[in-house]
DSSP file (Angstrom, degrees, kcal/mol; ACC not computed):
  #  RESIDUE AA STRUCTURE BP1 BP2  ACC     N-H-->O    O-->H-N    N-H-->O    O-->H-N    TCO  KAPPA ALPHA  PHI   PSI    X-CA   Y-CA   Z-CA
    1    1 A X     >        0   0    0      0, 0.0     4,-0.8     0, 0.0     5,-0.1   0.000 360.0 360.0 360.0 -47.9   -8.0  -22.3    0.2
    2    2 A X  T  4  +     0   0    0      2,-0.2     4,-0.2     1,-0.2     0, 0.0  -0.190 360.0  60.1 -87.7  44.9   -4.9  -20.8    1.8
    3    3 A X  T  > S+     0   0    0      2,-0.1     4,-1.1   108,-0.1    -1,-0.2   0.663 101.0  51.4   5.0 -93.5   -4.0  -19.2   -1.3
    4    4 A X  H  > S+     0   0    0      1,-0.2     4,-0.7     2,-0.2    -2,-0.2   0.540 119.0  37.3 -38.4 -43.5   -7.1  -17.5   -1.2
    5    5 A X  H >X S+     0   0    0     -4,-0.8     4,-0.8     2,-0.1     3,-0.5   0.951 117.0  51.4 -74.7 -74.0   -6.2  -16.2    2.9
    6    6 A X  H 34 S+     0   0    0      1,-0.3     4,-0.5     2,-0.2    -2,-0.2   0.584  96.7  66.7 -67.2  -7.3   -2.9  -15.7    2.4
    7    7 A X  H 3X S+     0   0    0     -4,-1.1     4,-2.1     1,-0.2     5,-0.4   0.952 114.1  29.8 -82.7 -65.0   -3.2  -13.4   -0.8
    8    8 A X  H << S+     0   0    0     -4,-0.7    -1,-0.2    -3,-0.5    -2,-0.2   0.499 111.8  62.2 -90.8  14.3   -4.9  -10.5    1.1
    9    9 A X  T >X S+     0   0    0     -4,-0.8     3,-1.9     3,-0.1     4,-1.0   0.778 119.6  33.5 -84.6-101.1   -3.2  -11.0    4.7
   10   10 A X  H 3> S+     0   0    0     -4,-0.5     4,-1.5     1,-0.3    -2,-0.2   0.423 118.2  46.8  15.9 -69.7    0.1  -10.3    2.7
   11   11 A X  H 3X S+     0   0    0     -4,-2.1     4,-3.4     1,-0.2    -1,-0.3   0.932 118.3  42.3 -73.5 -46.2   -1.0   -8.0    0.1
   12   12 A X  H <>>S+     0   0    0     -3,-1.9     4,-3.1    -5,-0.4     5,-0.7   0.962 123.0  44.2 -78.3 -39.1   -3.2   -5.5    3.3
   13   13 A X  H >X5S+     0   0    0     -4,-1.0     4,-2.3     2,-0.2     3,-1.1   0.867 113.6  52.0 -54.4 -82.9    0.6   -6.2    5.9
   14   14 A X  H 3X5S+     0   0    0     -4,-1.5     4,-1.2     1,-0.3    -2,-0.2   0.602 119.6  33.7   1.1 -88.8    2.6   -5.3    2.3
   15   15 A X  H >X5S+     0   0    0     -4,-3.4     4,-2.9     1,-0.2     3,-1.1   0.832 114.7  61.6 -38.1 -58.2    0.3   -1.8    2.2
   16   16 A X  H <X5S+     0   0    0     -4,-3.1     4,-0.7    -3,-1.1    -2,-0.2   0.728 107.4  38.4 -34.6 -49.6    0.1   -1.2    5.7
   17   17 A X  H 3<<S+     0   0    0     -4,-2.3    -1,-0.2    -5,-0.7    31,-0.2   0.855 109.3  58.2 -87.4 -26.1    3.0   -0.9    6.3
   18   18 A X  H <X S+     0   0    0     -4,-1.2     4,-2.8    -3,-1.1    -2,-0.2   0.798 114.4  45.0 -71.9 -40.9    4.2    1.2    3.0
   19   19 A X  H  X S+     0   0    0     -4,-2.9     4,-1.2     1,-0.3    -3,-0.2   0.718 105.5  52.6 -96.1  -6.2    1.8    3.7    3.9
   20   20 A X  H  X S+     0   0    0     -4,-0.7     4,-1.3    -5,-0.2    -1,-0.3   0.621 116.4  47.9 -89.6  -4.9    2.5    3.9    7.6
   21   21 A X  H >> S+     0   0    0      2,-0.2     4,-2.3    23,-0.2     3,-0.6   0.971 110.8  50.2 -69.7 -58.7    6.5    4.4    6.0
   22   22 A X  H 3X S+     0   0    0     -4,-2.8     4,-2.0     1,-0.3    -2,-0.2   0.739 108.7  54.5 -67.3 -36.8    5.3    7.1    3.5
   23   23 A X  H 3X S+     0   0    0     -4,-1.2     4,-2.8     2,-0.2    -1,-0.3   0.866 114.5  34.1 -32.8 -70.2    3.6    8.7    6.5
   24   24 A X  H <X S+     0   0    0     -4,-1.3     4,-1.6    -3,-0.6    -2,-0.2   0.918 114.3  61.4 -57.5 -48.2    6.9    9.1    9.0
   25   25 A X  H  X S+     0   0    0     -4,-2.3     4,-1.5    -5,-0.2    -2,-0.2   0.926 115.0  34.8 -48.7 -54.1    9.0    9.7    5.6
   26   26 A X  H  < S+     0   0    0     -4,-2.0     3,-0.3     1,-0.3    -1,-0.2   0.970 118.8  50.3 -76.3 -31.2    6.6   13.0    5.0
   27   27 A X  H  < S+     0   0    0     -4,-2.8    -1,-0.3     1,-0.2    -2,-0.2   0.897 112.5  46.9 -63.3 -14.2    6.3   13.8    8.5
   28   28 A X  H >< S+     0   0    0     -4,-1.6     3,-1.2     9,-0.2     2,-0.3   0.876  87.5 119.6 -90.5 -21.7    9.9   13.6    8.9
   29   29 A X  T 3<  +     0   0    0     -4,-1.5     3,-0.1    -3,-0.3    -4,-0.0  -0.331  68.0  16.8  -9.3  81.3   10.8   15.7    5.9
   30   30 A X  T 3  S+     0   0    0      1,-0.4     2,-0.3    -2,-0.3    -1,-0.3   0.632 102.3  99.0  92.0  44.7   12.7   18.9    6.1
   31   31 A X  S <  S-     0   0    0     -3,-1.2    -1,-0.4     2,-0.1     4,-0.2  -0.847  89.1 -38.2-115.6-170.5   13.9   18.5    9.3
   32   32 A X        -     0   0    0     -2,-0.3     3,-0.1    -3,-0.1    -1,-0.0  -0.068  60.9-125.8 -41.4 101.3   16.9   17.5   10.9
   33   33 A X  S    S+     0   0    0      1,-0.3     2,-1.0     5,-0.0    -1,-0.1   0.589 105.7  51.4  -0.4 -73.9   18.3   14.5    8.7
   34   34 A X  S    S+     0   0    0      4,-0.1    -1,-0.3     3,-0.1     2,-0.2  -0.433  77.0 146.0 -57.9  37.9   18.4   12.2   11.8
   35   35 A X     >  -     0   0    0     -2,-1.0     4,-0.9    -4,-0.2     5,-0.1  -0.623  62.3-118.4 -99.6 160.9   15.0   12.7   13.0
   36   36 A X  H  > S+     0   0    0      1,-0.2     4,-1.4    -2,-0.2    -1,-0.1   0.635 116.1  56.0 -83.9 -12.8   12.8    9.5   15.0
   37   37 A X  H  > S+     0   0    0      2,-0.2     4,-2.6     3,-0.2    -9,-0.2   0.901 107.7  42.6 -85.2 -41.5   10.2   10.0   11.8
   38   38 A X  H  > S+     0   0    0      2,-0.2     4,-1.3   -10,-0.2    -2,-0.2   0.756 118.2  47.7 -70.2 -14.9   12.7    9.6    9.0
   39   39 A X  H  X S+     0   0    0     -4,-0.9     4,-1.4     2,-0.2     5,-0.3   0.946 114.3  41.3 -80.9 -78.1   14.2    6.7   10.9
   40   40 A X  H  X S+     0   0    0     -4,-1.4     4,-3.1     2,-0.2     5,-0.2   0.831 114.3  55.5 -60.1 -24.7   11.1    4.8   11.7
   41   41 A X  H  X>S+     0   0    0     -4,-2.6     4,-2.3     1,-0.2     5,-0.5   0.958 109.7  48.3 -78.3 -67.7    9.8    5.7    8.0
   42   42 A X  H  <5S+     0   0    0     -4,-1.3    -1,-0.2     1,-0.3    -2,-0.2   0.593 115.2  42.7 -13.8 -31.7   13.2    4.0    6.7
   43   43 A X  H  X5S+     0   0    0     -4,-1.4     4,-2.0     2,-0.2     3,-0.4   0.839 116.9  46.5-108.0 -46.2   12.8    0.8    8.9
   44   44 A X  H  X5S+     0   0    0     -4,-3.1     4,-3.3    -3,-0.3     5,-0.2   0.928 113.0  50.5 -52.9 -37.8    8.7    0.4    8.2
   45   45 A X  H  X5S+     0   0    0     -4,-2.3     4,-0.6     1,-0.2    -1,-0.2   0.716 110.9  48.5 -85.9  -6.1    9.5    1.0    4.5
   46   46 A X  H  >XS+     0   0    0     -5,-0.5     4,-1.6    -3,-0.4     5,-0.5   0.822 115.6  44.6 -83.4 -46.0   12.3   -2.0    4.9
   47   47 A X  H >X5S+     0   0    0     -4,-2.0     3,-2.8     1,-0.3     4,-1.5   0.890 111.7  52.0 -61.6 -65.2    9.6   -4.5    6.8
   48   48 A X  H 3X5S+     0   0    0     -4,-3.3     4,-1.0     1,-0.4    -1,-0.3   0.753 110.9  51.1 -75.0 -19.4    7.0   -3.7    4.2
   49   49 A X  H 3X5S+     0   0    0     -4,-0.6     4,-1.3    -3,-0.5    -1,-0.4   0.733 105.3  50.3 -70.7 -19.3    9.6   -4.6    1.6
   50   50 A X  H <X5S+     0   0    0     -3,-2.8     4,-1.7    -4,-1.6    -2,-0.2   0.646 108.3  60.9-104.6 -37.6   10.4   -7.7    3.1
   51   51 A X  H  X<S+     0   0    0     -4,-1.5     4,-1.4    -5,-0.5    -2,-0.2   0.828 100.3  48.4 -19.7 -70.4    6.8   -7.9    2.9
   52   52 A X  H  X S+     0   0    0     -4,-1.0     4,-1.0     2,-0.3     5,-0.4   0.899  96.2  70.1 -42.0 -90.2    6.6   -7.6   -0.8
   53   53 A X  H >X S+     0   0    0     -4,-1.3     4,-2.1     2,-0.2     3,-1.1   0.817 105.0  48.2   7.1 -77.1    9.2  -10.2   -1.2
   54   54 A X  H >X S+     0   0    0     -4,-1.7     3,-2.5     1,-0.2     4,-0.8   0.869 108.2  46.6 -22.1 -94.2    6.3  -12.5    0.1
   55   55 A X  H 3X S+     0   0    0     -4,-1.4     4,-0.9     1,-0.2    -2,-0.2   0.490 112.1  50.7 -13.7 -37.7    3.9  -11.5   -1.8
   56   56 A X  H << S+     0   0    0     -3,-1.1    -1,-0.2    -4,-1.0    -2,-0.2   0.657 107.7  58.7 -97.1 -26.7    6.2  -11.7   -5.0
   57   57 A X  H << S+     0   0    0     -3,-2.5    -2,-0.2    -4,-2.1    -1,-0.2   0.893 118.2  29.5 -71.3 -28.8    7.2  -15.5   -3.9
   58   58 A X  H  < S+     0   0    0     -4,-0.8     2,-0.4    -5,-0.2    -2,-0.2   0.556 116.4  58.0-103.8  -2.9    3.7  -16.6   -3.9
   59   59 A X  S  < S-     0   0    0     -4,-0.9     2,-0.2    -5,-0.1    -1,-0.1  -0.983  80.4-106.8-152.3 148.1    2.0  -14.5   -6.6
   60   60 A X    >>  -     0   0    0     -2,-0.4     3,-4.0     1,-0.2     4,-1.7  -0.466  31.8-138.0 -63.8 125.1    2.2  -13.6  -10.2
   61   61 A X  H 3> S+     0   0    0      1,-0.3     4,-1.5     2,-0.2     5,-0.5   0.677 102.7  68.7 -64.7  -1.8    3.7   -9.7  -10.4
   62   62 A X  H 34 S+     0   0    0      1,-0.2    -1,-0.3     2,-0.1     4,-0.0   0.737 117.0  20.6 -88.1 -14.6    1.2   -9.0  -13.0
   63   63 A X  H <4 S+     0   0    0     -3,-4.0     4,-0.3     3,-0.1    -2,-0.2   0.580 124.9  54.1-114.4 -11.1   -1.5   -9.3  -10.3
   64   64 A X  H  X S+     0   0    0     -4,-1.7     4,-3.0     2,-0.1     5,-0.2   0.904 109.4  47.1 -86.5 -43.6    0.7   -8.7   -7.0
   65   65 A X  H >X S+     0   0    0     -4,-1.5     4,-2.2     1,-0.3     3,-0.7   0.954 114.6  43.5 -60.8 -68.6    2.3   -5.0   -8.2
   66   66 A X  H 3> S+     0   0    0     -5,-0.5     4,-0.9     1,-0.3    -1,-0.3   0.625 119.6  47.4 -62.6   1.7   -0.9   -3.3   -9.4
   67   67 A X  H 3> S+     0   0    0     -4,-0.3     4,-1.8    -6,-0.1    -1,-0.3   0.972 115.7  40.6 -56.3 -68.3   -2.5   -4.7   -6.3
   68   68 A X  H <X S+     0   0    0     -4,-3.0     4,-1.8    -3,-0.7    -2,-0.2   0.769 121.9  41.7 -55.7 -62.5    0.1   -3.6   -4.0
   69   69 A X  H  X S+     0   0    0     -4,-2.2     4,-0.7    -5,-0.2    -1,-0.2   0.699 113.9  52.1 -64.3 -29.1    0.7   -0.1   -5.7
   70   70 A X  H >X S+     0   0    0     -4,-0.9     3,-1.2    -5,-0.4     4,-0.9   0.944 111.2  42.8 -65.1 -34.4   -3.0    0.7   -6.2
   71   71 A X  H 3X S+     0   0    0     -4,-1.8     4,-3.7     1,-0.3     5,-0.2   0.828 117.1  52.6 -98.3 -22.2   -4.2    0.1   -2.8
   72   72 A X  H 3X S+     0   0    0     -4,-1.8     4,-1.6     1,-0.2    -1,-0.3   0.777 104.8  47.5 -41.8 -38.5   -1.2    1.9   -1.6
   73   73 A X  H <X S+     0   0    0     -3,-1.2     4,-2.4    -4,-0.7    -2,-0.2   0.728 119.4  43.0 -79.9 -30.9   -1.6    4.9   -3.5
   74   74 A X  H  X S+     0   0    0     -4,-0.9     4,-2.3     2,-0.2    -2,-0.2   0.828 119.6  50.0 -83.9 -27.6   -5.7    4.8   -2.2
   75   75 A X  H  X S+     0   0    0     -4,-3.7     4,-1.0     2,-0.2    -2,-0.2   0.946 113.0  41.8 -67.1 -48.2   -4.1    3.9    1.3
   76   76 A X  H >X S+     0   0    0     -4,-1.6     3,-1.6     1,-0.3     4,-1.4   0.890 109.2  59.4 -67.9 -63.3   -1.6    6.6    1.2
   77   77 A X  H >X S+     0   0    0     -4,-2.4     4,-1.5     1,-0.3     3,-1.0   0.837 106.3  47.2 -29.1 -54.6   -4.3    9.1   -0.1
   78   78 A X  H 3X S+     0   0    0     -4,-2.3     4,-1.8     1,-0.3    -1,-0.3   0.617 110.2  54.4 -82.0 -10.5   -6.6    8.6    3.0
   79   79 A X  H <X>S+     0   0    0     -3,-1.6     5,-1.5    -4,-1.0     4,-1.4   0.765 108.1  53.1 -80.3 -11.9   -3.4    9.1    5.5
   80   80 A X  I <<>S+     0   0    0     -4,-1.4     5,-2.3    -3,-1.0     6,-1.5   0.967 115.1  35.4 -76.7 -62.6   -2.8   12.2    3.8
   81   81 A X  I  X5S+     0   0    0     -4,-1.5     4,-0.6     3,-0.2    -2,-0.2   0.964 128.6  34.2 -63.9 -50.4   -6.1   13.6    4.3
   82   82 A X  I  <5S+     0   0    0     -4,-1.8    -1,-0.2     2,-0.1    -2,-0.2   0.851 133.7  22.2 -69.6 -28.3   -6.9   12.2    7.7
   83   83 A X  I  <5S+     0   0    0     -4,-1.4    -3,-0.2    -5,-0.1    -2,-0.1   0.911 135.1  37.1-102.3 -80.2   -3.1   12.2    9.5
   84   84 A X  I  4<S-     0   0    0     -5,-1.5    -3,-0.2     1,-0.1    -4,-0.2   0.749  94.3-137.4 -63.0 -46.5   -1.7   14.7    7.4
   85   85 A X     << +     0   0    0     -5,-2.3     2,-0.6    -4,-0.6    -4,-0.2   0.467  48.8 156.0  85.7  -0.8   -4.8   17.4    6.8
   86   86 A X        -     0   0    0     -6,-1.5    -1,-0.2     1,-0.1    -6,-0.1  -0.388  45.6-116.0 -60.3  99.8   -3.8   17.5    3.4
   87   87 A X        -     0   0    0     -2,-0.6     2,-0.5    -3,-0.1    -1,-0.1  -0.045  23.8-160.1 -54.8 124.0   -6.6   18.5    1.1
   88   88 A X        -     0   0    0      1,-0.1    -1,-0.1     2,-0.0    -2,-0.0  -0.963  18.2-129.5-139.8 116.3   -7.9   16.0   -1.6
   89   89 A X        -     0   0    0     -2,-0.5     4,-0.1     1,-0.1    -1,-0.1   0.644  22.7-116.5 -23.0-172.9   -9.8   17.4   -4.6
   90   90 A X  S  > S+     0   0    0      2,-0.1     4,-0.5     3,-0.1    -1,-0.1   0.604 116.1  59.5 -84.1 -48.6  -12.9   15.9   -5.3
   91   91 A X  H >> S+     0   0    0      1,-0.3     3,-5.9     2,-0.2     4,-2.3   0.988 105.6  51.0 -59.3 -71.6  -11.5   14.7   -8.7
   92   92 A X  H 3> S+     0   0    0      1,-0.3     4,-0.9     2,-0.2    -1,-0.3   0.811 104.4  52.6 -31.4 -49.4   -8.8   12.8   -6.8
   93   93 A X  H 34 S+     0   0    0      1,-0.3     4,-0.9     2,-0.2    -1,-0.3   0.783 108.5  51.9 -77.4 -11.5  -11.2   11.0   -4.6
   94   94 A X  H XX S+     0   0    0     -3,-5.9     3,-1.6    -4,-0.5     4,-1.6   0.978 108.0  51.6 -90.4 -50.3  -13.0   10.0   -8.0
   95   95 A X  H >< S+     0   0    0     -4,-2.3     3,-4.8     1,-0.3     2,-1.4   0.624 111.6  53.6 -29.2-106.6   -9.1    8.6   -9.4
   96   96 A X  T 3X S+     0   0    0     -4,-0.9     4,-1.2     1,-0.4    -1,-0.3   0.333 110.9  40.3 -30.6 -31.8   -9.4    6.7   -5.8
   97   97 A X  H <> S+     0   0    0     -3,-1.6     4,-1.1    -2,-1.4    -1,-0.4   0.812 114.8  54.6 -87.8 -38.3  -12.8    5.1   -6.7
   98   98 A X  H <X S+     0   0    0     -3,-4.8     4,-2.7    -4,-1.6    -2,-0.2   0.813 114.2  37.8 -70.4 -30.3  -11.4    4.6  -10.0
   99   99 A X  H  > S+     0   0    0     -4,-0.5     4,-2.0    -5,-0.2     5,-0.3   0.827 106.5  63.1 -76.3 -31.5   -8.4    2.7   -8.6
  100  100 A X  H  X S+     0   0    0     -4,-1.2     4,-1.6    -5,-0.3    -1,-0.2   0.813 106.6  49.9 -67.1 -24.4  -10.4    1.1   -6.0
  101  101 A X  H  X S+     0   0    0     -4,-1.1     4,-0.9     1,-0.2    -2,-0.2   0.964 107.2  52.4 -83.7 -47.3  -12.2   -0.5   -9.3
  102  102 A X  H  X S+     0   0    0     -4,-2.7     4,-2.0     1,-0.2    -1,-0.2   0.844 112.2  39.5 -54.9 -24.5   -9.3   -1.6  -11.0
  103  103 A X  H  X>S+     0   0    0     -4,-2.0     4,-2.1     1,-0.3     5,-1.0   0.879 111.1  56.5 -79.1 -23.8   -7.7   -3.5   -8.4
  104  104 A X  H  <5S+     0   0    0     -4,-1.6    -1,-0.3    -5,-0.3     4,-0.2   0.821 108.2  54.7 -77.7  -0.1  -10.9   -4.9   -7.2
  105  105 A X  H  X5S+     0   0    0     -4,-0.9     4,-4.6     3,-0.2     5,-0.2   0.964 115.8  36.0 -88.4 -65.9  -11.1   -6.1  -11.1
  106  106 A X  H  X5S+     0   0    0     -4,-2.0     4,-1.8     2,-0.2     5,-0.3   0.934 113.4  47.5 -72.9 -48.3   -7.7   -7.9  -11.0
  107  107 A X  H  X5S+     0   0    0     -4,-2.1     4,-3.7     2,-0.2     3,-0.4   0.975 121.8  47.9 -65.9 -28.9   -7.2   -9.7   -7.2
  108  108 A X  H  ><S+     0   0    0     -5,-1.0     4,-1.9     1,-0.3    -2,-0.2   0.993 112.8  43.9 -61.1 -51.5  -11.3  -11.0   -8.1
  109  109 A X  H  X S+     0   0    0     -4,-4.6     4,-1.0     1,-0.2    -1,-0.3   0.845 119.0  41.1 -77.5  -5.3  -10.2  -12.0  -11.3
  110  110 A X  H  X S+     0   0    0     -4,-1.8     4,-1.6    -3,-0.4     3,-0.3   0.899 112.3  63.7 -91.9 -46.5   -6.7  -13.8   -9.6
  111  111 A X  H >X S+     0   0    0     -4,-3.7     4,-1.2    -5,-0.3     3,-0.8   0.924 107.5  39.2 -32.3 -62.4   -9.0  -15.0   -6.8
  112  112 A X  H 3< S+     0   0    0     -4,-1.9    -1,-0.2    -5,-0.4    -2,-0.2   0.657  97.4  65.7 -14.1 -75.1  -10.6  -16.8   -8.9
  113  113 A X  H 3< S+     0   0    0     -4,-1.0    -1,-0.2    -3,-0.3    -2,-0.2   0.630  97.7  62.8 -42.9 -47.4   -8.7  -17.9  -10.7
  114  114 A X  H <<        0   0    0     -4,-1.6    -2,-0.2    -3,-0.8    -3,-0.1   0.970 360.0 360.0 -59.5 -64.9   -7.3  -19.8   -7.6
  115  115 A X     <        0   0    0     -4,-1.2    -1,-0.2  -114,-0.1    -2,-0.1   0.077 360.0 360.0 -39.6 360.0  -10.2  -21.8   -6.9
């Protein structure tokens, strides 16, 4: 049963945190080296690694990466467009549904599994 808790508190910190890195990282981007965005992106993307770690002690990578990476890449997408203003195709958003299907295919089947 905590398996089951602990698998997506982990996995959603683990994301959360990657995409709030990847976020500061772009905003901080072609400025001044030493800027408070590239810095804070540098120190979120170390906690969300430390994250990871977690994640990687308690769960098989074959279900923990393509979790981790998809919902990152879907997380990432939506900071771009909402945060960022960054325009995302139509096509893309159907990849993001598409991603959204695989992962929901693998932690359901690892879930499962648990039980």
């Amino acid at each position: 049963m905590l398996a089951n808790l602990l698998f997506p508190v982990l996995i959603l910190l683990t994301v959360g945190l990657n995409t709030l890195a990847q976020t500061f990282l772009k905003l901080g981007a072609g400025q001044n080296p030493l800027n408070v965005y590239l810095l804070g992106g540098i120190l979120v993307y170390g906690l969300s690694t430390v994250f990871y770690i977690l994640v990687l002690g308690k769960f098989n990578l074959s279900v923990a990466y393509p979790v981790v990476i998809g919902l990152t890449v879907v997380a990432t997408t939506i900071a771009g467009a909402v945060i960022l203003k960054e325009k995302v195709s139509p096509v893309d958003w159907v990849g993001v549904g598409l991603m959204l299907s695989g992962i929901c295919a693998i932690a359901f089947g690892r879930l499962s599994s648990i039980t």
